[in-house]
C-alpha positions as CSV (number, residue, x, y, z in Angstrom):
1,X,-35.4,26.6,16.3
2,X,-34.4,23.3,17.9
3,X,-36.6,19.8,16.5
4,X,-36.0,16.3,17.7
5,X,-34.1,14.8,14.5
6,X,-33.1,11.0,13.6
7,X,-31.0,9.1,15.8
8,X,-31.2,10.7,19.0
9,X,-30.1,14.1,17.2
10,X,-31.5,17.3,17.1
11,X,-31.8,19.5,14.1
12,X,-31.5,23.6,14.7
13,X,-31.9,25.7,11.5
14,X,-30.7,29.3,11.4
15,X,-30.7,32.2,9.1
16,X,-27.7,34.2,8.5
17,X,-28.9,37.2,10.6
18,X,-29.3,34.1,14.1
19,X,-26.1,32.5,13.1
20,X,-24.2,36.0,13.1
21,X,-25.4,36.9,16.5
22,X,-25.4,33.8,18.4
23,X,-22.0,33.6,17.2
24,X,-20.8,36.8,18.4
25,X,-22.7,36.3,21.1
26,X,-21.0,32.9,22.4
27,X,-17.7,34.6,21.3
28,X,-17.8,37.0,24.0
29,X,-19.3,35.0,26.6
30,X,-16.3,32.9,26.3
31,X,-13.9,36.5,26.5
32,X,-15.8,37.5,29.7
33,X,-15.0,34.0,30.9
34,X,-11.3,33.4,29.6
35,X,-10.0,36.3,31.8
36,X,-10.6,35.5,35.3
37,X,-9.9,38.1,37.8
38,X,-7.2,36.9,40.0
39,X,-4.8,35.3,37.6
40,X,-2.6,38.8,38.7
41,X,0.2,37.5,41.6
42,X,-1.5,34.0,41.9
43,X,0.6,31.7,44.5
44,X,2.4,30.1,41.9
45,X,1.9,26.6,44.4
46,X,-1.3,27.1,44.7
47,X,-2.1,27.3,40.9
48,X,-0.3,23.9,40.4
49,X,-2.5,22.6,42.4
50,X,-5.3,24.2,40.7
51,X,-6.0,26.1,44.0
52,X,-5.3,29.6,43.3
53,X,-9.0,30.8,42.2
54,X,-10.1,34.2,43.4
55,X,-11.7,34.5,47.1
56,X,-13.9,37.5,46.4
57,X,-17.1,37.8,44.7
58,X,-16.0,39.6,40.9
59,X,-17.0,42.9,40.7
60,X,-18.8,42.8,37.6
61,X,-22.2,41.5,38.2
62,X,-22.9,38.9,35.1
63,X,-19.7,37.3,36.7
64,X,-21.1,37.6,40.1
65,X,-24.2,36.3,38.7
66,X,-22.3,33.4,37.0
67,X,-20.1,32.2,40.5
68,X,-22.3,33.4,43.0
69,X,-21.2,33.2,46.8
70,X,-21.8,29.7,47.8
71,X,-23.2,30.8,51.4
72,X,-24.9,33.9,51.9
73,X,-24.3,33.7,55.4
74,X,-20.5,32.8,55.3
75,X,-17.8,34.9,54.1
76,X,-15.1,32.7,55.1
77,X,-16.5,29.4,53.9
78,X,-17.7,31.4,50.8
79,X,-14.3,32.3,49.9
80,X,-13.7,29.0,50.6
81,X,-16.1,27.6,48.1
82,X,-14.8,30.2,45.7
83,X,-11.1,29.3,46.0
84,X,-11.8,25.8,45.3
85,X,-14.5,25.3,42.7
86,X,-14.4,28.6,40.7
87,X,-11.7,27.8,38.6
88,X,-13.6,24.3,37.6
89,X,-16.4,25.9,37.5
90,X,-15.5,28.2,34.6
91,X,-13.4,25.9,32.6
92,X,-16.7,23.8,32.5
93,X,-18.5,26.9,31.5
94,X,-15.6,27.6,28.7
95,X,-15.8,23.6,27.6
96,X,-19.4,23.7,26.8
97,X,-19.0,27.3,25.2
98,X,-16.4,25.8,22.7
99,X,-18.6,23.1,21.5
100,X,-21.5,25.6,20.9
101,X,-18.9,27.6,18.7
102,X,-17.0,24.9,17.0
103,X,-20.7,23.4,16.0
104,X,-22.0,27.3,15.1
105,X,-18.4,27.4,12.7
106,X,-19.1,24.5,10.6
107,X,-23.0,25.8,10.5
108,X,-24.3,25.3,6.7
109,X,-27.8,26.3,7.2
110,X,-29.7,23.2,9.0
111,X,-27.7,21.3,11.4
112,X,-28.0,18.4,13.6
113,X,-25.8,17.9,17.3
114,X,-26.4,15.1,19.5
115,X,-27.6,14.6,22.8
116,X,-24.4,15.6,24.4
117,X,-24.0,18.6,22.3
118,X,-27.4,20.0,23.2
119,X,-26.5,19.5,26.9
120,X,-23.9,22.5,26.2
121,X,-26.1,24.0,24.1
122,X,-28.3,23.9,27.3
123,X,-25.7,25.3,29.7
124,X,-24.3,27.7,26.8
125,X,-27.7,29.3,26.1
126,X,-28.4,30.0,30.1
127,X,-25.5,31.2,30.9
128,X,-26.0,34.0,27.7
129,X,-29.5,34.7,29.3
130,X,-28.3,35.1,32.9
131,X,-25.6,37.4,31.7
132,X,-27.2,39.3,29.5
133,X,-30.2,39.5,32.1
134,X,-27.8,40.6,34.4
135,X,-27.0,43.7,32.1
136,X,-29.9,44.9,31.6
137,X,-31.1,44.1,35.2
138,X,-33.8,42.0,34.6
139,X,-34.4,40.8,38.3
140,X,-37.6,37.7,38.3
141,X,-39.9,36.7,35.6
142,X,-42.1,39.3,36.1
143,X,-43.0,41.6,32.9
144,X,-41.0,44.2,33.2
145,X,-41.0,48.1,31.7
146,X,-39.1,48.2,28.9
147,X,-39.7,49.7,26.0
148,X,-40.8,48.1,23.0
149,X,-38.1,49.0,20.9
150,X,-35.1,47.8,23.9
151,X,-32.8,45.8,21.5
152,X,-31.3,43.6,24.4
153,X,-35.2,42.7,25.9
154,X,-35.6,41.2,21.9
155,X,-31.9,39.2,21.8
156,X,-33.2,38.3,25.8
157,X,-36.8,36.7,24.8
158,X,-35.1,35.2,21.3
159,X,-32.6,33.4,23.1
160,X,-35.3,32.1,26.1
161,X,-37.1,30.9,22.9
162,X,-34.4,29.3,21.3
163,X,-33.8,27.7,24.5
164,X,-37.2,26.8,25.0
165,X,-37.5,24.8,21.8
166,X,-34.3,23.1,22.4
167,X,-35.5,22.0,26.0
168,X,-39.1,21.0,24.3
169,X,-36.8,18.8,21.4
170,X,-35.1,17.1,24.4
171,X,-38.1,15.9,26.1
């Protein structure tokens, strides 16, 4: 749980069990984002110029869910869009994962991160929610059926509650 520390810094304190998971966790949110789909025959110009992102909506829905089409109504300016932002988009992604790893790798318990930290914290934690609500196909807030003993529906609330208190410490 996340609580407004001294200095502007926030303090998060995890057991063993919380530190293993989000761990893991972050680790392969970062696999599912270092191997982008169209790396395969890229216009070798076009990736100098940092151009060469895919066109096409990825196939795998939490990556779909992740880059969505930028206009429903579009295909060809949505390919666009794709072409020139995706690539960006994800190395953000992957530069805010890192520092929620390298801070989760020198854990000892209790630690603090700053302001800027907790902003990729922030964008770390949602992304793990939309992907993993993505999996298990949680569409809108609404309860949904699942049974009590769902595994991913407990990792799914934890980590809306870890993000919670970390949004509550900011403000």
């Amino acid at each position: 749980m996340f609580k407004s520390g001294l200095g502007g810094k926030l303090t998060l304190k995890l057991d063993d069990a919380e530190l293993g998971v989000l761990s893991q966790l972050f680790e392969q949110m970062a696999e599912l984002l270092e191997h982008p789909e169209s790396e395969a025959g890229a216009d070798p110009l076009a990736k100098m110029l940092n151009m060469s992102g895919s066109t096409q909506i990825s196939e795998d829905p939490a990556l779909a869910r992740l880059f969505p089409d930028g206009y429903s109504d579009d295909e060809h300016a949505s390919a666009d869009f794709r072409r020139f932002t995706e690539q960006d988009l994800r190395a953000q992604k992957l530069a805010a994962l890192a520092t929620v790893r390298v801070s989760l790798s020198d854990w000892t318990g209790k630690s603090s991160i700053t302001a800027q930290q907790a902003q990729d914290w922030l964008k770390g934690l949602n992304d793990l929610r939309l992907v993993l609500g993505t999996r298990l196909e949680i569409t809108d807030e609404v309860e949904t059926d699942f049974g009590a003993d769902e595994p991913g529906i407990h990792l799914y609330n934890y980590l809306t509650y870890l993000q919670g208190t970390l949004i509550d410490a900011l403000t």
